[in-house]
C-alpha atoms as one frame of an Amber mdcrd trajectory, in Angstrom:
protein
-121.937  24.315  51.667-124.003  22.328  49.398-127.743  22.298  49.245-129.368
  19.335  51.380-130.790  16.374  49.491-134.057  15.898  51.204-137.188  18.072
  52.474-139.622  17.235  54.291-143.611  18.604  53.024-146.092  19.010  55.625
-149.968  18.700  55.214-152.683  18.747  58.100-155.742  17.285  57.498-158.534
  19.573  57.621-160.518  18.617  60.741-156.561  18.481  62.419-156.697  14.981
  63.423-153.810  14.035  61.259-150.616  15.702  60.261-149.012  13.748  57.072
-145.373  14.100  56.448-144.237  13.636  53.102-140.541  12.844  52.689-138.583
  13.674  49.565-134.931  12.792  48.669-132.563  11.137  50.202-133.023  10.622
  54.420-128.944   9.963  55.510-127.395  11.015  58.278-127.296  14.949  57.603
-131.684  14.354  57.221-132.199  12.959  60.892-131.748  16.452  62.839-134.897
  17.541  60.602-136.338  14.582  60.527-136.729  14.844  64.366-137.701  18.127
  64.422-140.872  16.957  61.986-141.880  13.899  63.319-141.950  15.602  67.383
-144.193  18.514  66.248-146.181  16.330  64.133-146.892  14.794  67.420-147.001
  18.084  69.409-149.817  19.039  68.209-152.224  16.593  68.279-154.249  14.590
  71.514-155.014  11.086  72.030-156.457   9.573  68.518-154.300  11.905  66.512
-152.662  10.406  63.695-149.654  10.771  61.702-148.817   9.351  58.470-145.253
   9.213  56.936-145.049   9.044  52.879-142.287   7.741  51.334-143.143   7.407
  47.719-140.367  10.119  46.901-137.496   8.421  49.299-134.619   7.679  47.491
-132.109   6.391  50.602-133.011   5.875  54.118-129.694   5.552  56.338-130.066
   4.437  59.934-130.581   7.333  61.955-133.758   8.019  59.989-134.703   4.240
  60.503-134.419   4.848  64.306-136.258   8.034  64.481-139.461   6.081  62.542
-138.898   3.382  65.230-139.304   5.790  68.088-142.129   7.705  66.274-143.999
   4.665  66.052-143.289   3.998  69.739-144.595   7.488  70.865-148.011   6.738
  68.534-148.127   3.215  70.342-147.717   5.054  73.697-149.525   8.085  73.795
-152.215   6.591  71.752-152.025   8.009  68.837-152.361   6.447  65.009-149.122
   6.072  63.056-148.741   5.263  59.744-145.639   4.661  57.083-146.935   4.577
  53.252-145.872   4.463  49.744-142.090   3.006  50.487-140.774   1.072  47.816
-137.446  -1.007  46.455-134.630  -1.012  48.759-135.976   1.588  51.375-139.074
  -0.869  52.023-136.874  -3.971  52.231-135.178  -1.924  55.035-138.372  -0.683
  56.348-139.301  -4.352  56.298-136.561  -5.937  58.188-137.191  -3.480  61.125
-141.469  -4.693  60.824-142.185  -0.734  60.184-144.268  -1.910  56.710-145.203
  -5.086  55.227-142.350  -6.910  53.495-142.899  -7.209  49.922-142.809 -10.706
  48.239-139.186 -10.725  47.042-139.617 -14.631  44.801-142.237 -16.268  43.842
-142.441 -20.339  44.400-142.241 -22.171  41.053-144.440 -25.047  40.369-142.323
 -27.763  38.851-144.472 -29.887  37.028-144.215 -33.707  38.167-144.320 -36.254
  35.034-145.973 -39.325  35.238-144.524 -42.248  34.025
């Protein structure tokens, strides 16, 4: 049995209002059981106006499963009022964080200016 390639850091802030999760490694398939397990105490434990922020700065893969169980935890924050959050994701786990409208896409190309002579 190997090691798992992801772990999940948890940090509440002080006055308890928010619970960040910081993700770490790569969230496939064998991730979304923990995952899960995370995101519903994260919002066990808080009351209406409790927030929870998700970091991804240290995400090297996101498969679907994990996509899904982002897309539900921002439906429980939507529903029971709470504040939800996805930070720090970058390259190819953003673009698919993008498609889905969980974070801002990221400007992929920039328009060239073509200069128009004048003859």
């Amino acid at each position: 049995m190997t090691d798992p390639s992801y772990e999940i850091d948890r940090t509440n802030h002080r006055t308890g209002s928010t619970v960040h999760l910081h993700l770490i490694g790569a969230f496939d398939r064998d991730a979304h059981r923990v995952l899960r397990a995370a995101m519903r105490d994260a919002f066990a434990s808080g009351r209406r106006g409790h927030g929870v922020i998700v970091d991804m700065a240290q995400v090297e893969t996101i498969g679907s499963e994990c996509i899904e169980l982002l897309l539900i935890g921002y439906t429980r924050a939507m529903r029971g009022g709470h504040g939800y959050d996805i930070v720090n994701a970058a390259g190819h786990v953003r673009q698919a964080l993008a498609l889905t409208g969980l974070c801002a896409a990221e400007t992929f190309y920039s328009t060239v200016t073509v200069p128009v002579s004048r003859s």
